[in-house]
C-alpha positions as CSV (number, residue, x, y, z in Angstrom):
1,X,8.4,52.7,-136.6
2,X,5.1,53.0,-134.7
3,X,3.8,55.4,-132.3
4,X,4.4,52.8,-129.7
5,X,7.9,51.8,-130.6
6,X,8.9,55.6,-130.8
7,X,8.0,56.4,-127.5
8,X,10.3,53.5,-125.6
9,X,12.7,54.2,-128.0
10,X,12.2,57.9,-126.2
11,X,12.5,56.7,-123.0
12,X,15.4,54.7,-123.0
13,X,17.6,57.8,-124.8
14,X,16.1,59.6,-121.8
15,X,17.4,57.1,-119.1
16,X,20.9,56.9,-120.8
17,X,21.3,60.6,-121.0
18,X,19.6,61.4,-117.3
19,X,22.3,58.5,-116.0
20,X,25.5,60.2,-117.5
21,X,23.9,63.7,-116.5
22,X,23.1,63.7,-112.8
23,X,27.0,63.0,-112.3
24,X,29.3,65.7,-111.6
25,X,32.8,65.4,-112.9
26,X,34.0,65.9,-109.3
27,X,33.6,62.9,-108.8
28,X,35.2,59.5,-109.3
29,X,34.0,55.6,-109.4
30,X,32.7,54.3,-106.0
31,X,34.8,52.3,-104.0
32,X,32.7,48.9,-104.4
33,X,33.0,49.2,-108.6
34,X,36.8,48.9,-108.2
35,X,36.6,45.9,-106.3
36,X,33.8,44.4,-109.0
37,X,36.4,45.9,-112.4
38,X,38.9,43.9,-110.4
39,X,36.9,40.3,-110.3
40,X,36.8,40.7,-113.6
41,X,40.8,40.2,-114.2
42,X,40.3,36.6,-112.1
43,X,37.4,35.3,-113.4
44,X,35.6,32.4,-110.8
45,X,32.6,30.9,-109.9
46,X,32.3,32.4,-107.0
47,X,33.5,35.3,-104.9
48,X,33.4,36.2,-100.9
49,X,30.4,38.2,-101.3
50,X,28.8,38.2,-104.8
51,X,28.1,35.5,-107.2
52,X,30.3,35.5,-110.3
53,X,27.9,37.1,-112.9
54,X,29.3,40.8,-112.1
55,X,32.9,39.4,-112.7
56,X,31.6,38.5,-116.6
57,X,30.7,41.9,-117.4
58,X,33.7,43.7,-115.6
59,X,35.3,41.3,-118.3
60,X,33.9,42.7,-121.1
61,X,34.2,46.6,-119.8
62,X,38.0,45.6,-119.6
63,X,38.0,44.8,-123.3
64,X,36.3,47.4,-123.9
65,X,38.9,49.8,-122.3
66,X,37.7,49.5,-118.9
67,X,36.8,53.3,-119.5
68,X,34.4,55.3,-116.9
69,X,31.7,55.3,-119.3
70,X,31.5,51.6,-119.9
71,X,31.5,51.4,-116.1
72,X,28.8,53.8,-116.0
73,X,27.2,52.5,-119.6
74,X,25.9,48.9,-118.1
75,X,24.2,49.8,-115.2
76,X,22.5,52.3,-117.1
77,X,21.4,49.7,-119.5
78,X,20.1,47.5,-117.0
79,X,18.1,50.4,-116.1
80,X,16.9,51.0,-119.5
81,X,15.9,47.3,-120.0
82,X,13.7,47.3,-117.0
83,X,11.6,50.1,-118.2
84,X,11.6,47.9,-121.3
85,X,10.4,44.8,-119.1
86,X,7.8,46.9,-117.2
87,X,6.4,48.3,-120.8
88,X,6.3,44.8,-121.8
89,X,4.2,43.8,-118.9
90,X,2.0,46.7,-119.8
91,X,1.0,45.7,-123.1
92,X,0.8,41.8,-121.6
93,X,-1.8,43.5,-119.2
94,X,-3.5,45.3,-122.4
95,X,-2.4,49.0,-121.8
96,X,-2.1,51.3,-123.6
97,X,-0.3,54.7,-124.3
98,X,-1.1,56.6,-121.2
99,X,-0.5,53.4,-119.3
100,X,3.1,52.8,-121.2
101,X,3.8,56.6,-120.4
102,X,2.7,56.4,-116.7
103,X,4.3,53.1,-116.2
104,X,8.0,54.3,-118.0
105,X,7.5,57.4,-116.3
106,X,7.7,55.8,-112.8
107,X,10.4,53.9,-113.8
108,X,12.5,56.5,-114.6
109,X,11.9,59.2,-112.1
110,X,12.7,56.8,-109.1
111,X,15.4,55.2,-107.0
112,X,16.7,53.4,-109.8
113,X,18.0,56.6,-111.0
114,X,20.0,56.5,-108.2
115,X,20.5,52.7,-108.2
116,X,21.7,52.7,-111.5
117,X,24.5,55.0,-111.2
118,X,27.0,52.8,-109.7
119,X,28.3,49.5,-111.2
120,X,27.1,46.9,-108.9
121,X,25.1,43.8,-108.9
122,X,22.0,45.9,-107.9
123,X,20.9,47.1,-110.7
124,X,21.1,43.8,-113.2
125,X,19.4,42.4,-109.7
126,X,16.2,44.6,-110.2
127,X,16.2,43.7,-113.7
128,X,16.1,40.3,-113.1
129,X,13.1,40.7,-110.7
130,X,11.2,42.2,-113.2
131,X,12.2,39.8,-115.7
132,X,10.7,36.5,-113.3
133,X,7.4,38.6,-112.9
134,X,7.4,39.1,-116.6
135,X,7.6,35.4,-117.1
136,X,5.0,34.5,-114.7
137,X,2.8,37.3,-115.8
138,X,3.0,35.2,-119.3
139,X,2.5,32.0,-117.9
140,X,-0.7,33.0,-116.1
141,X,-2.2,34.4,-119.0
142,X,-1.2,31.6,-121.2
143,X,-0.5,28.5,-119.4
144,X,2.0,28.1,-121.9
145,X,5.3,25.7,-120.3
146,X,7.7,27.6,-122.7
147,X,7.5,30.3,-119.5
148,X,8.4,27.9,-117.0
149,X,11.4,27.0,-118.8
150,X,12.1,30.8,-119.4
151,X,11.4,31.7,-115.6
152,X,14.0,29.0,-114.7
153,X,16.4,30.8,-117.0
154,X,15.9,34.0,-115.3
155,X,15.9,32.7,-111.7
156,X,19.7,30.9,-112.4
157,X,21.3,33.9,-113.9
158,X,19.6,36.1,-111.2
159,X,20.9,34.0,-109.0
160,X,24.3,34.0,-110.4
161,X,24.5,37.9,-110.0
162,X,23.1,38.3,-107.0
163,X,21.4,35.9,-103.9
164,X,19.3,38.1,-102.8
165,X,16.8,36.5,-105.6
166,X,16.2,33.7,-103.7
167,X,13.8,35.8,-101.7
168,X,11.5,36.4,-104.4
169,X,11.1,32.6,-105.6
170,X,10.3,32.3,-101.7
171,X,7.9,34.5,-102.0
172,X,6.6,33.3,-105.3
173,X,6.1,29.3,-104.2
174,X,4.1,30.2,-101.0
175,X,1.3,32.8,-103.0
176,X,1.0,30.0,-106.0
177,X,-0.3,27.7,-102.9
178,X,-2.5,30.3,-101.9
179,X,-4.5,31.2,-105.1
180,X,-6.0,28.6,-108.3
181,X,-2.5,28.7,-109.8
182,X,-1.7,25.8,-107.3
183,X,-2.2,23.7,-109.7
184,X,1.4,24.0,-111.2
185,X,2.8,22.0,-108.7
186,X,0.8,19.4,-110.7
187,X,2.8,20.5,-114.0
188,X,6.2,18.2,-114.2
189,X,7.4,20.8,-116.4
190,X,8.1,23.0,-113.6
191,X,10.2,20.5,-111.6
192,X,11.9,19.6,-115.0
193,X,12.5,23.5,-115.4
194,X,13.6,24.0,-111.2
195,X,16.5,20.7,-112.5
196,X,17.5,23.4,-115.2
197,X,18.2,26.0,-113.0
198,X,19.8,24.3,-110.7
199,X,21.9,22.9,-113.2
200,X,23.0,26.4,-114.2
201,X,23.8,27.9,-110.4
202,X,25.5,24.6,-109.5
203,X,28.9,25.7,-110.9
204,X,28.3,28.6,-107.7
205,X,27.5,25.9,-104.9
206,X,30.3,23.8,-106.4
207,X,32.5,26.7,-105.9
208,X,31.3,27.5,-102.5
209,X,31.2,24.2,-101.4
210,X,34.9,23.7,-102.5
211,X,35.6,27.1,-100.7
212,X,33.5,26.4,-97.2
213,X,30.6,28.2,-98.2
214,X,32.5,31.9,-97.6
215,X,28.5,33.2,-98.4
216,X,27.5,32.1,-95.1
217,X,30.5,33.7,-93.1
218,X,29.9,37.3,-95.0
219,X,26.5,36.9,-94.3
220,X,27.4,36.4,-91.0
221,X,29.6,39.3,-90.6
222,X,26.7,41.6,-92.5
223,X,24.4,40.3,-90.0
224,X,26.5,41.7,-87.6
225,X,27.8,44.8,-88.6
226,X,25.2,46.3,-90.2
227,X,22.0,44.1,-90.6
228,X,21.9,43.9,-86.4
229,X,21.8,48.1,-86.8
230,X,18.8,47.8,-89.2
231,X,15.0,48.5,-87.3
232,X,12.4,46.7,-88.8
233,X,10.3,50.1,-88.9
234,X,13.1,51.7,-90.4
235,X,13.0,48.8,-93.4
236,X,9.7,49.6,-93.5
237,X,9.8,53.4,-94.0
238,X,12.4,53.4,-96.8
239,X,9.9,51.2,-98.7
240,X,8.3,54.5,-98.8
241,X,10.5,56.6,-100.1
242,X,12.0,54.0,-103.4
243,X,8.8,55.2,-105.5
244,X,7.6,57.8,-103.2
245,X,6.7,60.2,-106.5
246,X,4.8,57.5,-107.6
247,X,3.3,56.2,-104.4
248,X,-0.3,56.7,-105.9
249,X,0.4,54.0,-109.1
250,X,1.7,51.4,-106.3
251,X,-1.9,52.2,-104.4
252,X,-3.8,51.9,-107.4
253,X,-1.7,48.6,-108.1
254,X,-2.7,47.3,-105.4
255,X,-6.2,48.0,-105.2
256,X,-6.5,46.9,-108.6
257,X,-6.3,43.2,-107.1
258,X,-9.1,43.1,-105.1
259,X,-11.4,45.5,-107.2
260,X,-10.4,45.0,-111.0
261,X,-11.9,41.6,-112.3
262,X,-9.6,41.2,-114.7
263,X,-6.3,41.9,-112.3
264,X,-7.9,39.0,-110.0
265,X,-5.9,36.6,-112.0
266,X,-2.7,38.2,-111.2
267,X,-3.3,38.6,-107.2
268,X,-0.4,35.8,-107.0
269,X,1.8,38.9,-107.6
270,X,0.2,40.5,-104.8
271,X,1.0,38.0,-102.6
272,X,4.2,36.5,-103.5
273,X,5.5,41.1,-102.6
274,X,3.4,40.6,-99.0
275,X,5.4,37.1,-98.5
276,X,8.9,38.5,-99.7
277,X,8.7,41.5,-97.9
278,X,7.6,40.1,-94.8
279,X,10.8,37.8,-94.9
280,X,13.0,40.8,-95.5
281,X,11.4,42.3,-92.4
282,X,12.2,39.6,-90.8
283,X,15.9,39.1,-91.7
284,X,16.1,42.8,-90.9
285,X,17.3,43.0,-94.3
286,X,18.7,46.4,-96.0
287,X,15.6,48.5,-97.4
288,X,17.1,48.7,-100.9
289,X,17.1,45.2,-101.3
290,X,13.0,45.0,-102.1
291,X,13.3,47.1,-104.6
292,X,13.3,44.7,-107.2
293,X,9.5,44.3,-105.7
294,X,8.1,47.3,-107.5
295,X,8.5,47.8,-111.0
296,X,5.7,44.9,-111.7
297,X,3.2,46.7,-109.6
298,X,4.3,50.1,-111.3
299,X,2.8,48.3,-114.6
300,X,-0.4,46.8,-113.3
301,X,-1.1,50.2,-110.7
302,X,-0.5,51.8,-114.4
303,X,-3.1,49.5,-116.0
304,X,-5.8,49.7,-113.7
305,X,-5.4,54.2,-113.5
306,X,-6.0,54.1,-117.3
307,X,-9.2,51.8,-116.9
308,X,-10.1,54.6,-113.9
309,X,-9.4,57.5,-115.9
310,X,-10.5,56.4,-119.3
311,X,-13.4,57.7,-119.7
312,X,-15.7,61.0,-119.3
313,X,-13.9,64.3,-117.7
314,X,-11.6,61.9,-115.9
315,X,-9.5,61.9,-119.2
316,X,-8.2,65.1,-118.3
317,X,-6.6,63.8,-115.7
318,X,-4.2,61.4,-117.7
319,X,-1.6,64.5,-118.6
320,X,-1.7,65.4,-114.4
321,X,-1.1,61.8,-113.6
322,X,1.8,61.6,-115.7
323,X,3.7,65.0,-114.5
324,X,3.1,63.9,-111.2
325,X,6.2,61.9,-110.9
326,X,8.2,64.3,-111.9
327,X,6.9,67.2,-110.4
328,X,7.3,65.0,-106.6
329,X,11.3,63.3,-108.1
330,X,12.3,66.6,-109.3
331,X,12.7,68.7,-106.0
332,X,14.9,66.2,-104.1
333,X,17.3,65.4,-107.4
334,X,20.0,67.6,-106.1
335,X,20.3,65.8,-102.7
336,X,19.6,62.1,-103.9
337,X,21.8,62.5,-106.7
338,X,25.4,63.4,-106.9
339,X,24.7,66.8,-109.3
340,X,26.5,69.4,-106.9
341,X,30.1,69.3,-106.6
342,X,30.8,68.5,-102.9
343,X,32.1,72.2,-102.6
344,X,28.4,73.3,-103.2
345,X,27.2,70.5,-100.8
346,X,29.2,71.8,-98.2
347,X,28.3,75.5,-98.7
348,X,24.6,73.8,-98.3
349,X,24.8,71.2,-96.1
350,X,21.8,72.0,-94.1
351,X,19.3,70.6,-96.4
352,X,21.3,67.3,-96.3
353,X,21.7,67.2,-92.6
354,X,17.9,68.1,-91.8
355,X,17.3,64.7,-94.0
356,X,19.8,62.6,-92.2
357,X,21.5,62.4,-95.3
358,X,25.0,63.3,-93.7
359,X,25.2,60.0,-90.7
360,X,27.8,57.5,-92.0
361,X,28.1,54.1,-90.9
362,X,29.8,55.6,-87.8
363,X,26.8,57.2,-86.8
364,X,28.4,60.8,-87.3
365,X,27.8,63.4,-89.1
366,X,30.2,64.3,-92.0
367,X,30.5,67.0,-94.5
368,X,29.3,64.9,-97.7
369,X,26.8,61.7,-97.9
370,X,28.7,58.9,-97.5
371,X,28.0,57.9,-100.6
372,X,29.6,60.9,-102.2
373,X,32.6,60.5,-100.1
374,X,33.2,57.3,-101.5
375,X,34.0,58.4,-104.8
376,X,36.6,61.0,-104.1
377,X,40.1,60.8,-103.0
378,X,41.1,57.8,-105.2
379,X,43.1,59.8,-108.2
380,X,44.9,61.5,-105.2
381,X,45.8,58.4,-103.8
382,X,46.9,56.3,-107.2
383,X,49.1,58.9,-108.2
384,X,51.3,59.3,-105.0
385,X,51.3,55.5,-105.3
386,X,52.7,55.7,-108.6
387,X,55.4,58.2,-107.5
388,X,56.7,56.0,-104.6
389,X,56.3,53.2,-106.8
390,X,59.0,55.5,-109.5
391,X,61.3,55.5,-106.9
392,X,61.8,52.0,-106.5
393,X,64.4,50.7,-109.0
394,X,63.7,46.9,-109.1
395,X,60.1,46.9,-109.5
396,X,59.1,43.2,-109.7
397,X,60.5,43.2,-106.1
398,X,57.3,45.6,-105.4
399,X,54.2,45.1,-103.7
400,X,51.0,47.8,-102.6
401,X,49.2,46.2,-99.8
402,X,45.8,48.1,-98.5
403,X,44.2,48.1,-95.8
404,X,40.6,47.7,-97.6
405,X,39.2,47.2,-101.0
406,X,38.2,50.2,-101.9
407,X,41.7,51.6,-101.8
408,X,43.1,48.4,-104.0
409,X,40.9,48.5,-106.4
410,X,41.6,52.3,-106.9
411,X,45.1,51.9,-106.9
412,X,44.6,49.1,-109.6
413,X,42.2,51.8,-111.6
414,X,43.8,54.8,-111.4
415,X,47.3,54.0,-111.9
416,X,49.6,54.6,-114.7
417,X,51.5,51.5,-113.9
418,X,49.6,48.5,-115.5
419,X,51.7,46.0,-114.3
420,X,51.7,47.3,-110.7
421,X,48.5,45.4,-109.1
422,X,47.3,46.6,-105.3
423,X,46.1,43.4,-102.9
424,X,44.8,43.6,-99.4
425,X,43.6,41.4,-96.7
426,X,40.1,42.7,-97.8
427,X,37.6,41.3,-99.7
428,X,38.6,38.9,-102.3
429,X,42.3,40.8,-102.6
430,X,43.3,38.2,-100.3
431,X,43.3,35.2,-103.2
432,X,45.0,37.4,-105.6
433,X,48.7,38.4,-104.0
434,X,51.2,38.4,-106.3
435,X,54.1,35.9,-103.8
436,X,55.3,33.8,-106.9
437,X,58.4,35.8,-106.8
438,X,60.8,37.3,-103.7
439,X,58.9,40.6,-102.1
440,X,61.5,43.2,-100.7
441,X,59.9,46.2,-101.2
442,X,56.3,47.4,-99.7
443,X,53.7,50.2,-100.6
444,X,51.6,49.9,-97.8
445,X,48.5,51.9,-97.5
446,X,46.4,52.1,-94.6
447,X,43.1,54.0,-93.1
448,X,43.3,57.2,-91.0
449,X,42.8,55.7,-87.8
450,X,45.8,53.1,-88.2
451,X,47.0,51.3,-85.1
452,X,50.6,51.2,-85.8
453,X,51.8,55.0,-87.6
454,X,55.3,54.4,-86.3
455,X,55.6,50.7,-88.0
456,X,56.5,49.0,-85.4
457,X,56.4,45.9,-86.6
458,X,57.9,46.2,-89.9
459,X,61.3,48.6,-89.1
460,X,63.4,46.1,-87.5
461,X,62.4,44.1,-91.4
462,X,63.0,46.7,-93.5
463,X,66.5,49.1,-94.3
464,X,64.1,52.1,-94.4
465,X,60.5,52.7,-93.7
466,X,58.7,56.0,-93.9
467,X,55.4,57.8,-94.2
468,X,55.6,59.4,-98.2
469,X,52.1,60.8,-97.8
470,X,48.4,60.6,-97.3
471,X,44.8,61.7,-98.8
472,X,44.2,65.5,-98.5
473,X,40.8,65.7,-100.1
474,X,38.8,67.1,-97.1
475,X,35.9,65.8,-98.6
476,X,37.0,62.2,-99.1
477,X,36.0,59.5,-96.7
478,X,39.5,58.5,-97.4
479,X,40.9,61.4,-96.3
480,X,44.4,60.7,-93.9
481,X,44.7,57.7,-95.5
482,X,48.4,57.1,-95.1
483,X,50.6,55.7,-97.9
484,X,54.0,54.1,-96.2
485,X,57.4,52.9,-97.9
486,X,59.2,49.9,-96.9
487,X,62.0,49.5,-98.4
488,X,64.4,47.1,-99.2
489,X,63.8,43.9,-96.6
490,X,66.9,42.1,-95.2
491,X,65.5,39.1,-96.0
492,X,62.5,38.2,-98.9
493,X,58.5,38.9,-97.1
494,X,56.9,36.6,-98.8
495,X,56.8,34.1,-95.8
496,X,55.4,36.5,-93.9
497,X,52.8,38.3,-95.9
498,X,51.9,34.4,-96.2
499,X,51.1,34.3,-92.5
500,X,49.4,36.7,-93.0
501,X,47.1,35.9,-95.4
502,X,46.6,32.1,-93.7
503,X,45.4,34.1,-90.2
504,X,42.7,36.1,-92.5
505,X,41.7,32.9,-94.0
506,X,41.2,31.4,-90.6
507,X,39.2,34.1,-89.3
508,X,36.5,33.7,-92.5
């Protein structure tokens, strides 16, 4: 094994181990990976809100035994293969050690540390990013059509885990006009390449055709609910912050552009990140969804500080340069990351309020992150599921209905009861209720500020109904959460669970 190979080899141990380690056992799966383990068990082409590439490897972690660490394990390895992507681009760009070191290093003390914890598209998204640049980075320096085709392959799987790709080949098309790489418009390879991809995302617009485009009603609702709530300065700062202890390789990447001869080549990468950003400003997108942006300038801002520092006293610097990321990641790991148990967050709230680290959704301040709330309460509420679902003698009679996905999809986790599967009216819950046989008795779980805690509606249907319990975990963002029995219905639900299913459908 070579000096070279030794050291990524290094680096990817590290990022698996730093993944697993900056989790404390307080805490459970996030509510969005239950609703992704749960695609998995109705495999599609398409899905209300994601593409279906998620579903295939939510597949696979079930066969695997649908464990926490295989949930954990892929993201993590999506992680790890970008730093292997970025090295690649490194030695594409002629680095060498201190630029693979520098370059991994960014990588690794970053966001994506924090991205790569949870078991969402996001993190196979970024690596699919890096993976187009890597193929155009080829392409430029070799003019070689084999990287068209490849680039093609990357942009219909990247588009099959997650839209949001469809930026970057928007802001890719525009800077190839701009610069002497125009001239691969003149190249029928790369329209015979754009028919391949194409052919492989059509099974998705087939789906959503068939399905009225539910993309373009979610993206409504985001657009409304949160992306209305998003400042374009705001967008802006949290670009800041992604690679913030690396700031100084993303400056040097982008100087290296204009001032390094043999990066003037590349300035199509340059501006294909001005052109995407700028439409994500003016989408008033979500800051996190750039980030895919910055692992190719990590390699070339890596490149050009080992041409800087290569030579004369500056050579001292190279061992600074390289501790700097760490030194800047390392103080603000135990409120980025969930290390502390949310006992000792609460004990030390302060330094997460004076970051604004503590405002929900709602706009209030809470005791934990949100984002640490969301992954406690769900054992709690799975196994008082389970014991109102003991009590009920004919079981196939049975059904848990939720009030959102999260709580389904924990339900569906957590439970001891494998056959017993949790729906809602959320998300894509509402194609997969189980009405293929007569419904008389009803778990129904729904969120702390419920309309309705005397169940109006359903007593004069039921012989009893009663509250069994709720979510105690004070730290929960679940917490109250109210789990209700209805039991044995005078006459079969299914009709009317129907109704309500074809109301949600009309609304989307």
């Amino acid at each position: 094994m070579t000096k070279k190979s030794a050291l990524l080899l290094f680096f990817v141990l590290l990022k698996f181990v730093l993944q697993f380690a900056v989790i404390n056992p307080a805490y459970e799966l996030h509510r969005d990976e239950f609703l992704h383990l749960d695609q998995g068990k109705h495999l599609a082409w398409g899905y209300l809100s994601v593409p279906p590439f998620t579903s295939w490897i939510s597949w696979v972690i079930l066969h695997l035994g649908h464990s926490v660490f295989w949930v954990k394990f892929f993201p993590a390895l999506f992680g790890a293969l970008t730093i292997v992507v970025v090295w690649k681009i490194i030695e594409e760009l002629k680095g060498n050690v201190f630029a693979l070191i520098l370059g991994s290093t960014a990588i690794l003390f970053s966001a994506l540390l924090r991205i790569n914890l949870l078991y969402q598209p996001n993190s196979l998204d970024v690596l699919f990013w890096t993976l187009l640049y890597f193929t155009l980075v080829k392409y430029i320096h070799s003019e070689n059509n084999n990287w068209l085709w490849a680039a093609s392959l990357v942009f219909g799987f990247g588009f099959l885990n997650k839209y949001t790709i469809a930026f970057l080949l928007l802001g890719i098309l525009p800077a190839l006009l701009l610069t002497e790489h125009r001239k691969v418009f003149a190249n029928k390879t790369l329209y015979l390449s754009m028919a391949l991809a194409v052919l492989i995302i059509s099974p998705n617009l087939i789906w959503q055709y068939r399905n009225s485009f539910p993309v373009i009603y979610h993206m409504q609702l985001l657009a409304k609910t949160q992306l209305a709530n998003v400042e374009r300065s705001g967008f802006l700062k949290e670009q800041l912050l992604f690679f913030f202890s690396s700031f100084f390789v993303l400056i040097a990447a982008i100087v290296s552009f204009f001032r390094f001869a043999p990066f003037r080549t590349y300035r199509v990468i340059f501006w294909s990140y001005a052109f995407t950003l700028s439409l994500f400003v003016y989408f008033r997108a979500k800051g996190y969804y750039a980030i895919g942006l910055y692992p190719v300038l990590l390699a070339f801002g890596a490149v050009y500080l080992e041409h800087l520092t290569s030579k004369g006293w500056r050579k001292y610097l190279q061992p600074l340069l390289i501790l700097l990321p760490v030194i800047l990641f390392l103080p603000i790991t135990r409120v980025a990351l969930p290390i502390d148990s949310p006992e000792e967050i609460a004990r030390n709230g302060t330094r997460f309020k004076n970051l604004g680290l503590l405002r929900w959704e709602d706009g209030k301040d809470h005791i934990l992150p949100q984002d640490f709330a969301d992954m406690l309460g769900w054992k709690e509420l799975a196994a008082k599921v389970d014991r109102v679902y003991d009590s009920i003698p004919d079981k196939t009679s049975a059904i848990v209905i939720c009030d959102n996905y999260g709580q389904a999809g924990a339900i569906n986790y957590y439970s001891a009861h494998t056959t017993m599967q949790a729906v809602s009216l959320n998300a894509d819950y509402i194609h997969w209720f189980p009405l293929d046989h007569e419904i008389r008795n009803v778990i129904l779980v729904t969120e702390a500020d419920d309309d309705d805690p005397q169940r109006k509606k359903e007593k004069p249907l039921f012989t009893s109904v009663y509250l069994s319990g709720q979510i105690e975990n004070r730290y929960a963002r679940e917490q109250g959460t109210h789990i209700y029995v209805l039991k044995k219905s005078k006459a079969p639900v299914n009709t009317l669970i129907q109704g309500d299913i074809n109301e949600r459908e009309r609304e989307q």
